[in-house]
C-alpha positions as CSV (number, residue, x, y, z in Angstrom):
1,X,0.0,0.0,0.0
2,X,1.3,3.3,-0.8
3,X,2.5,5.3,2.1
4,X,0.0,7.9,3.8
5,X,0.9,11.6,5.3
6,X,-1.0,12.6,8.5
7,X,-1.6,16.0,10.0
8,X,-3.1,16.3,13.4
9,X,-3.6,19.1,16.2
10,X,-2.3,19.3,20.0
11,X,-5.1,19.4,22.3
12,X,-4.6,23.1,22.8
13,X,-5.0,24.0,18.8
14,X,-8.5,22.2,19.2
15,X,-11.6,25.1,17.8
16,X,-12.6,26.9,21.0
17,X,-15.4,28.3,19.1
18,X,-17.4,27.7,16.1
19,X,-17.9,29.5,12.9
20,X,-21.6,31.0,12.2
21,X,-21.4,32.3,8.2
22,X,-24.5,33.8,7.7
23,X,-22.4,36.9,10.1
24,X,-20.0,37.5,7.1
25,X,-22.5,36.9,3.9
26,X,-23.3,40.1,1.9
27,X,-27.2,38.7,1.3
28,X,-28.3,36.8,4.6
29,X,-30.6,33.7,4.3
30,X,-33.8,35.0,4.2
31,X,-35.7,34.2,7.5
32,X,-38.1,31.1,7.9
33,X,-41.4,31.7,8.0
34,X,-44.3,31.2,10.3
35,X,-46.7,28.8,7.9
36,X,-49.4,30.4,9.1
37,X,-48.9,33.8,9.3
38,X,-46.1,34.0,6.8
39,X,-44.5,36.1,9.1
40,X,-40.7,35.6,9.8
41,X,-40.0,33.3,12.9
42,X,-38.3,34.9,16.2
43,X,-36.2,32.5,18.2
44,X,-39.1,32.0,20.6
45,X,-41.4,31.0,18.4
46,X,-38.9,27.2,17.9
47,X,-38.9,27.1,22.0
48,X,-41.4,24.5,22.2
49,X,-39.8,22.6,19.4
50,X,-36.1,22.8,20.1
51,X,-33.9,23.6,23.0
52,X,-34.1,27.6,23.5
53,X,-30.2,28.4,22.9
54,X,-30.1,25.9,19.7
55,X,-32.5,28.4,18.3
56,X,-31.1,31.6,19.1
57,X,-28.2,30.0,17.5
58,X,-30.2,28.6,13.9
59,X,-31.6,32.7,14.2
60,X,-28.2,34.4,14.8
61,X,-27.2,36.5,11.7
62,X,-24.7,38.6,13.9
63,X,-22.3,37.2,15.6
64,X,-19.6,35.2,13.4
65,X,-18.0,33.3,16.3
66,X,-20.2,30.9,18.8
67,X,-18.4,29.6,22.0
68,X,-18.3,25.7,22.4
69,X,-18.9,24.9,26.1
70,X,-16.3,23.5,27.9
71,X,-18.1,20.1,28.6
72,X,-19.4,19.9,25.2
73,X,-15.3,20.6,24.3
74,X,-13.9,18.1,26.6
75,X,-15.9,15.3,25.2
76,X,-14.9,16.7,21.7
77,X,-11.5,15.5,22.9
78,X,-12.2,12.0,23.2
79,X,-11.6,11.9,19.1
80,X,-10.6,15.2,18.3
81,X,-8.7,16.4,16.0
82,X,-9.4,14.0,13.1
83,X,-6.8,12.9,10.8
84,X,-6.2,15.0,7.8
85,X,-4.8,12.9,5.4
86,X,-2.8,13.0,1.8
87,X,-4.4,10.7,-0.2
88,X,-0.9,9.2,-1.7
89,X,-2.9,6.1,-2.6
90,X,-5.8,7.7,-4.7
91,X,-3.1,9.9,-6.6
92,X,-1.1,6.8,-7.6
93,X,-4.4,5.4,-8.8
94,X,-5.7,8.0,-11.1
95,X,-2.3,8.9,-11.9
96,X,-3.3,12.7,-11.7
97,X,-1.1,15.5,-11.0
98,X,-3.3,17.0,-8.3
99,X,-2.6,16.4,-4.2
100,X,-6.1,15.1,-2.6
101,X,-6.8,15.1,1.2
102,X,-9.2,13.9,2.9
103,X,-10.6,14.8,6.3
104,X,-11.2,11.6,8.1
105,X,-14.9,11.7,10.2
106,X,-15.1,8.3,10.1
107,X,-13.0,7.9,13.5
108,X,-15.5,9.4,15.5
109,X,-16.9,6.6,18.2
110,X,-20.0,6.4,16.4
111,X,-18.1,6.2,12.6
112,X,-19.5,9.7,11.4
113,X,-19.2,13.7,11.6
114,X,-22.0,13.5,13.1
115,X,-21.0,13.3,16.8
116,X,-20.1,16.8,16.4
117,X,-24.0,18.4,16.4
118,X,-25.2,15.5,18.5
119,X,-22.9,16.4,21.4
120,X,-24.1,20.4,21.2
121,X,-27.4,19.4,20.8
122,X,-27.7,16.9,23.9
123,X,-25.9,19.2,26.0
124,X,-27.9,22.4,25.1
125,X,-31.2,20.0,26.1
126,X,-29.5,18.6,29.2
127,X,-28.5,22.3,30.5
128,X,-32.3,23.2,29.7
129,X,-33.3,20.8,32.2
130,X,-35.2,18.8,28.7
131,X,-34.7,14.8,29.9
132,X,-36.0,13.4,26.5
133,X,-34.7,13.8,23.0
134,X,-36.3,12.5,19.5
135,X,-35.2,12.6,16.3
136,X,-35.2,11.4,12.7
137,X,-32.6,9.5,10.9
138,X,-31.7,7.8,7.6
139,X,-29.3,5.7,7.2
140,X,-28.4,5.2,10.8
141,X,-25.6,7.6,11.4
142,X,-27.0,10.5,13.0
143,X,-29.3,8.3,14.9
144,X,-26.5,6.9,16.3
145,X,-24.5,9.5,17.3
146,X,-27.5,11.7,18.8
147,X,-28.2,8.4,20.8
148,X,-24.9,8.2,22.3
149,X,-24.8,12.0,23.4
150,X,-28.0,11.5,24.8
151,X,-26.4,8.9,26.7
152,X,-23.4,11.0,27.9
153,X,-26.0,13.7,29.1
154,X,-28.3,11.4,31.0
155,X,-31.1,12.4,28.5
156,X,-34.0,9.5,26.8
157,X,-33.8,9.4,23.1
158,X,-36.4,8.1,20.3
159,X,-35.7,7.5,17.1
160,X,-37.9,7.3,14.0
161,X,-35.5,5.6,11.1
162,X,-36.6,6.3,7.7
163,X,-38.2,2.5,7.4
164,X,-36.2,1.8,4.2
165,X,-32.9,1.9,5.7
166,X,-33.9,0.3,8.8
167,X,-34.3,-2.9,7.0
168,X,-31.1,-2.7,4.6
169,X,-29.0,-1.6,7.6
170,X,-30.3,-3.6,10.7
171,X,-26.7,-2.8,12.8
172,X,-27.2,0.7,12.5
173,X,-30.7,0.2,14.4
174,X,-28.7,-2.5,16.9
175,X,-26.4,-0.1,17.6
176,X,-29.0,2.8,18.2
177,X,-30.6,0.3,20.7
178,X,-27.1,-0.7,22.2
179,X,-26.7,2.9,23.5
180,X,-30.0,2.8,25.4
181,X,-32.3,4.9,22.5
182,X,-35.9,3.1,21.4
183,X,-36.2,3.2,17.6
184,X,-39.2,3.0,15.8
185,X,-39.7,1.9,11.6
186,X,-40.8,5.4,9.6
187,X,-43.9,5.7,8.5
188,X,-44.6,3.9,11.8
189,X,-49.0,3.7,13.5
190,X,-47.2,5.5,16.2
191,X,-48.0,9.1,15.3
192,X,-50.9,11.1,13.5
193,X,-48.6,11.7,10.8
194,X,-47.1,8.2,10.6
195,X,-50.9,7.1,10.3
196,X,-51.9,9.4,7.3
197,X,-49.0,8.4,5.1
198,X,-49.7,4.6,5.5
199,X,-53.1,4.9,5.0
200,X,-52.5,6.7,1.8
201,X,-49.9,4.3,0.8
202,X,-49.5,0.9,3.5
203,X,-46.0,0.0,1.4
204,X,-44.4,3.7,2.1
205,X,-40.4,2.7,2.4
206,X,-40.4,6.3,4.2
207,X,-38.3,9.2,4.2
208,X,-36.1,12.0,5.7
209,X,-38.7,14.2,5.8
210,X,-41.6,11.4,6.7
211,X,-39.1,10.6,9.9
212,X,-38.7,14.4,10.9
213,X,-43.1,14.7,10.8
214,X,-43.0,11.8,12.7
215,X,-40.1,13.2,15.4
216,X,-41.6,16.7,15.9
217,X,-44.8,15.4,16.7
218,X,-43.1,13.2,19.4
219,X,-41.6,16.2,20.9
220,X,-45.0,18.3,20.9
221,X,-47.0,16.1,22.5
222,X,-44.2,14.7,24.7
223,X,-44.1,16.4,28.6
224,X,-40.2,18.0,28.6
225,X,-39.3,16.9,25.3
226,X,-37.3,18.5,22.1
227,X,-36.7,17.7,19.3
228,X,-32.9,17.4,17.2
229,X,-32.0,17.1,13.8
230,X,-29.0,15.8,12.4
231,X,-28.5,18.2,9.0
232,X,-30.5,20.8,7.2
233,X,-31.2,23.7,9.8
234,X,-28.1,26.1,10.1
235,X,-27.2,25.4,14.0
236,X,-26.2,22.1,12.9
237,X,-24.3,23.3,10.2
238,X,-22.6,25.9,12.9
239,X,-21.7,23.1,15.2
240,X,-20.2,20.8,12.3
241,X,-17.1,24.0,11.6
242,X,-15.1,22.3,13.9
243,X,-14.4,20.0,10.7
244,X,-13.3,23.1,8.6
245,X,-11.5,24.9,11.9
246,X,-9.8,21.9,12.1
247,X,-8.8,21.3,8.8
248,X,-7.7,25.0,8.1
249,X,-5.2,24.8,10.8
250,X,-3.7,21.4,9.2
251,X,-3.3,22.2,5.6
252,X,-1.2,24.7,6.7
253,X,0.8,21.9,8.4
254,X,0.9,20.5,5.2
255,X,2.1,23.4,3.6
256,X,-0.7,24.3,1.0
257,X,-4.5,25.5,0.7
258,X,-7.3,24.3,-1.1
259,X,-8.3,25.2,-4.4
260,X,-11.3,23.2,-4.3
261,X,-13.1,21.9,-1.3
262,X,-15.5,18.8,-1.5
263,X,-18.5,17.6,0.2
264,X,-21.2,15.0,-0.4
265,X,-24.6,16.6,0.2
266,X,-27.7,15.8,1.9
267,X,-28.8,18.3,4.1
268,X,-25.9,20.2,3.9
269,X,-23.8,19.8,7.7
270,X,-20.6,17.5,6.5
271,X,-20.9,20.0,3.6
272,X,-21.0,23.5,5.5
273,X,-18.8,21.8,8.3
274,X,-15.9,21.3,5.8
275,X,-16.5,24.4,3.3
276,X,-17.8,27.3,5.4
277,X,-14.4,27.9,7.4
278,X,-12.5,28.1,3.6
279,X,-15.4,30.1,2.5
280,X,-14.7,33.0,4.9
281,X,-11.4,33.6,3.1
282,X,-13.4,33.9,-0.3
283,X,-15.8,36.1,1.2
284,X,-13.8,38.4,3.4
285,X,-10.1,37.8,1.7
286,X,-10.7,37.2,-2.4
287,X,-9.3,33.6,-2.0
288,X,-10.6,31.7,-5.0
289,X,-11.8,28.4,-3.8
290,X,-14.1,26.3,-5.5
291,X,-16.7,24.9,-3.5
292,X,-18.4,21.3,-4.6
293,X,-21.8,19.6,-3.4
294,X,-22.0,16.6,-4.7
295,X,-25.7,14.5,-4.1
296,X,-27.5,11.8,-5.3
297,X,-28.6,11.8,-9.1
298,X,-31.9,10.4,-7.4
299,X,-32.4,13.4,-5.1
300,X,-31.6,16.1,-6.9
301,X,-32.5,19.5,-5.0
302,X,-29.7,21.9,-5.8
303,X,-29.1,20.4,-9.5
304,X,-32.5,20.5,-10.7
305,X,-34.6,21.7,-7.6
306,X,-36.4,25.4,-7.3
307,X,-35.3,27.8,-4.4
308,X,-38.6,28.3,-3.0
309,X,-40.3,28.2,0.3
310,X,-41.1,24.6,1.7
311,X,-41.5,22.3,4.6
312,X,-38.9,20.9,5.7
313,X,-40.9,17.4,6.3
314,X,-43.9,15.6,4.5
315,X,-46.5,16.7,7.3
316,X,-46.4,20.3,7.4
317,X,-44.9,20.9,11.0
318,X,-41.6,22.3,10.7
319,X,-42.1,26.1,9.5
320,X,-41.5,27.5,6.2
321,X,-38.2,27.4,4.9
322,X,-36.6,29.1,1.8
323,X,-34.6,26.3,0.3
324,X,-33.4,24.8,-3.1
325,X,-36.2,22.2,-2.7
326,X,-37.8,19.1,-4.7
327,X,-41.0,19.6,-2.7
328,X,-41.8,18.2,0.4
329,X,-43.8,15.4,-0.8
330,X,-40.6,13.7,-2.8
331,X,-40.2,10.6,-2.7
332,X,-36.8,10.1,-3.0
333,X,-35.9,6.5,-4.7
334,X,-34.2,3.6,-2.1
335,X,-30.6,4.0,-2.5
336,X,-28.2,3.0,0.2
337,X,-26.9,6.8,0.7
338,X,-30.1,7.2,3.3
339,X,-28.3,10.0,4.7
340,X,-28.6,11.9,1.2
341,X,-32.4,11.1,0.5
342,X,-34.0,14.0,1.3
343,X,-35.9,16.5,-0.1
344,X,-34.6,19.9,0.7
345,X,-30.8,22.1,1.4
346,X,-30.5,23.9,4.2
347,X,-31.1,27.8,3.8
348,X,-27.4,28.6,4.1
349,X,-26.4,26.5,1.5
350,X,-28.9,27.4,-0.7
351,X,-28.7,31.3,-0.2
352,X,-24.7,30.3,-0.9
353,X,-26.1,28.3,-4.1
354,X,-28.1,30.8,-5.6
355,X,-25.5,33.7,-5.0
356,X,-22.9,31.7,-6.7
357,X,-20.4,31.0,-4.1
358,X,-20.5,27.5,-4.6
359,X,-21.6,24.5,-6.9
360,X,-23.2,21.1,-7.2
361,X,-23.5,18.5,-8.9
362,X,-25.2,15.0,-9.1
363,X,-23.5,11.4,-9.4
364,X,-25.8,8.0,-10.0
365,X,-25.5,5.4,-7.2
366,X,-23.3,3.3,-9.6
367,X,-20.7,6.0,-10.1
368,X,-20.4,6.7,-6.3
369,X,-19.6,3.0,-5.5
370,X,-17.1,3.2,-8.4
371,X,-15.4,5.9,-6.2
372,X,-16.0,3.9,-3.2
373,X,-14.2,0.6,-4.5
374,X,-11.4,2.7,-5.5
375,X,-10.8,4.9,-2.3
376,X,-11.2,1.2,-0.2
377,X,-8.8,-0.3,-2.6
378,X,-5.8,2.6,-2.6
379,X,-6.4,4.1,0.8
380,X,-7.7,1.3,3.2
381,X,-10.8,2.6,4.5
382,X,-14.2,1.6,3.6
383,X,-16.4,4.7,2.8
384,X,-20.2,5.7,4.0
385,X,-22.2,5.4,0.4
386,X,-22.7,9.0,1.2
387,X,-19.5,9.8,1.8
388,X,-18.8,8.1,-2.1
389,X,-20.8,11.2,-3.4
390,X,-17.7,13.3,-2.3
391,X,-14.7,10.9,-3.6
392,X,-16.7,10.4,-6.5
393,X,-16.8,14.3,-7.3
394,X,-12.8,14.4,-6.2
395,X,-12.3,12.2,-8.4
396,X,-14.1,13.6,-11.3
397,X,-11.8,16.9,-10.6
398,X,-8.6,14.8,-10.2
399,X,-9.2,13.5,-13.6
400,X,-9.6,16.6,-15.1
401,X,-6.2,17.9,-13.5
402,X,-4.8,14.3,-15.3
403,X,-6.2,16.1,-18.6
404,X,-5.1,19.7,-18.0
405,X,-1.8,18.8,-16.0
406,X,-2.8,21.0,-13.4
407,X,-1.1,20.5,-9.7
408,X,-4.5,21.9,-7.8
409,X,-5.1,21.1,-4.1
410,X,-8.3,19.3,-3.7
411,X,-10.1,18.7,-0.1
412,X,-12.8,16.4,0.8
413,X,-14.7,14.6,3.7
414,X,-14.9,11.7,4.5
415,X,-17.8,12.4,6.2
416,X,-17.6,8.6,7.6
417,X,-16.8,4.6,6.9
418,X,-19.0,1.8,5.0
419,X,-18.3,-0.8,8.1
420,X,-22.2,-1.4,8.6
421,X,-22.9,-0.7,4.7
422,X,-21.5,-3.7,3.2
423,X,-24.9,-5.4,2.3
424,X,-24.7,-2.2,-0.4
425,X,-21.3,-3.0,-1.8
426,X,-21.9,-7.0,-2.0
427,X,-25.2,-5.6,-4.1
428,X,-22.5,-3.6,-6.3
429,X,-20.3,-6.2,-6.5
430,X,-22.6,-9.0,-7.3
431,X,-24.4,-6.3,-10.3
432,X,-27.3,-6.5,-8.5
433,X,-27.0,-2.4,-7.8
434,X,-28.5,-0.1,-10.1
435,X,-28.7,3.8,-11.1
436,X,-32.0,5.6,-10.3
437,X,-33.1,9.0,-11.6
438,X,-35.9,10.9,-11.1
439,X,-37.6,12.1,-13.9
440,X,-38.7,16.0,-15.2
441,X,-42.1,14.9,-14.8
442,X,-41.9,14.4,-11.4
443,X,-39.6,16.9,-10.5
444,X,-42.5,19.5,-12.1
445,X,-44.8,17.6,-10.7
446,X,-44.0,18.4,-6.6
447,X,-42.9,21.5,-7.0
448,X,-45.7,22.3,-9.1
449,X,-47.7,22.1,-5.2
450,X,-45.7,24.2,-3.7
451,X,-47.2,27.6,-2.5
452,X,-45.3,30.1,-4.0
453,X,-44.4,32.2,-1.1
454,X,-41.6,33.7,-3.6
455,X,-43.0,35.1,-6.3
């Protein structure tokens, strides 16, 4: 195997705060609306929904630098700083000119970034004096790590899994279990919500944004309750920087910056996490950095979605949010990146999107194991089928710098590993996978039921 460079930090380079970019963007997100007053949300009116500083955080537009508390830090130390890594392997393999890195998640104790929201989240509910957390998850990763944190804060956690990826990825429901939360198959006949969608359709595989009606719901109804969400909303993002933070501080270790900066994209919080940080620099300083989504050809909301207000779930609960958006009532088709198969970007990203300060672009489920099969084979490590979006896209740029002969600096994240995924590469590997893409028609067709909020 062909020898690997690693760059880490001492305990006392570790982030002591995180990085809120909506502070230092010329044209703000616009704010999230109250559905049923279309007027624009104040931080009170999430209280009964989330914990009270998580939404003074997703609402703050002012302040570009965010504290982490000290306990949320110290347990941050338990697996931070994660490796960043020269790709030596991937190079050889491609035989391009350009130096890849990659910013290893996958070491967190649950085998993901997200730890790194999950912490913040349970800490913010356990200082509250909330004892019981829900949530929604898709392919098992941020399930996971917000059941752990609740865990380490003493909290209760529920947890509806998008019922699709609860059957193709039954450790990821074990493991859930394992750390004390109850998890529950959605569309589940637990919830109002749950109950319309199978009546409607009893063979619903489920959703993202199915699980979140589902979890919110939970938390209304449920006596000192809230709610947290793994992606999407921009306190997430904010607590996911550390990634960036971290990463700024080691390429210069490694003696060189970025010219392009990689993510795979659901939601947008291994995306932000890794590319806001750089993006400051192209903001405030004129750097030149290219910034890269890269999602599912099956899910396709910031390649060939409409920025427009929406729900950010199937029911109607969450409020109004003005996102690059498919339409809440997507159905999304059952590929193994469950963590990608939703309908919606979060508001940063897409007010990022739509000014031009970054791209995307979409890769079929066959391409990204492609990528994944190579990265396993020439670096070691197994990667998330989410995480193949964003060494699928690398490589697409690394090819072209094989063309041009151009030495660029490419970043990505490995946004975590395919350990608990492997029923999806035997499928690959015994041609059993396939390629799904949604059509115009019914891309037309769910936005066309939109309310147009934006004219």
């Amino acid at each position: 195997m062909t020898k690997q460079k690693r760059f880490f930090l001492e305990e006392d380079e570790l982030p002591r705060q995180w990085y809120n970019i909506q502070a230092d963007m010329i044209n703000k997100p616009m704010p999230p609306l109250n559905p049923a007053t279309k007027e624009p949300l104040q931080p009170k009116d999430l209280y009964p929904i989330f914990a009270e500083e998580l939404c003074n955080q997703e609402l703050d537009q002012e302040n570009a630098w965010i504290d982490i508390p000290d306990e949320v830090r110290e347990m941050y130390k338990y697996y931070r700083s994660t490796p960043l890594v020269r790709a030596y392997g991937l190079e050889k393999a491609l035989g391009t000119p350009a130096h890849i890195y990659f910013k290893n998640e996958s070491v967190s104790p649950v085998g993901s970034h997200k730890l790194n929201s999950a912490l913040a989240q349970a800490y913010y509910c356990k200082k509250q004096g909330i004892t019981n957390v829900t949530t929604e998850t898709g392919a098992g990763q941020w399930g996971a790590a917000l059941s752990y944190a609740a865990k380490v804060f003493g909290l209760e956690a529920a947890v509806y899994q998008v019922k699709i990826s609860y059957n193709q990825k039954p450790y990821r429901r074990m493991i859930m279990q394992t750390y004390g939360a109850q998890v529950t198959a959605s569309p589940s006949m637990s919830t109002r919500a749950g109950k319309d969608i199978l009546t409607k359709d009893p063979n619903n595989q489920g959703s993202l944004g199915t699980a979140i009606s589902e979890a919110v719901e939970l938390a209304i109804n449920t006596p000192n309750c809230r709610y947290t969400l793994g992606s999407v909303l921009s306190h997430v993002t904010l607590h996911q920087t550390v990634i960036g933070l971290e990463a700024e501080k080691q390429m210069e270790k490694a003696g060189e910056y970025p010219d392009i900066v990689i993510g795979c994209f659901g939601g947008g919080s291994n995306f932000g996490g890794i590319s806001f940080p750089f993006m400051r620099h192209n903001i405030k300083d004129g750097k030149k950095t290219r910034f890269i989504a890269a999602e599912p050809a099956s899910c396709p909301k910031l390649t060939r979605g409409v920025f427009q207000y929406d729900f950010g779930d199937v029911a109607g609960y969450t409020p109004l949010l003005p996102m690059f958006t498919l339409g809440h009532n997507f159905m999304p088709a059952n590929i193994h990146a469950g963590g990608l198969r939703y309908h919606g970007a979060g508001v940063i990203v897409s007010q990022l999107l739509k000014d031009g300060l970054m791209e995307a672009v979409d890769i079929k489920q066959l391409e990204s194991f492609d990528a994944g099969m190579l990265f396993a084979q020439a670096e070691g490590i197994i990667p998330a089928p989410e995480s193949c979006h964003a060494i699928a896209a690398t490589i697409r740029e690394a090819n072209e710098c094989k063309k041009t002969g151009e030495e660029k600096v490419i970043l990505f994240n490995l946004s975590g590993h395919g350990l608990i995924d492997m029923t999806a590469y035997d499928q690959y590997m015994s041609g059993s996978l396939q390629n799904y893409e949604v059509t115009d028609e019914d891309v037309q067709k769910n936005i066309a039921e939109l309310e147009k909020v934006i004219k």
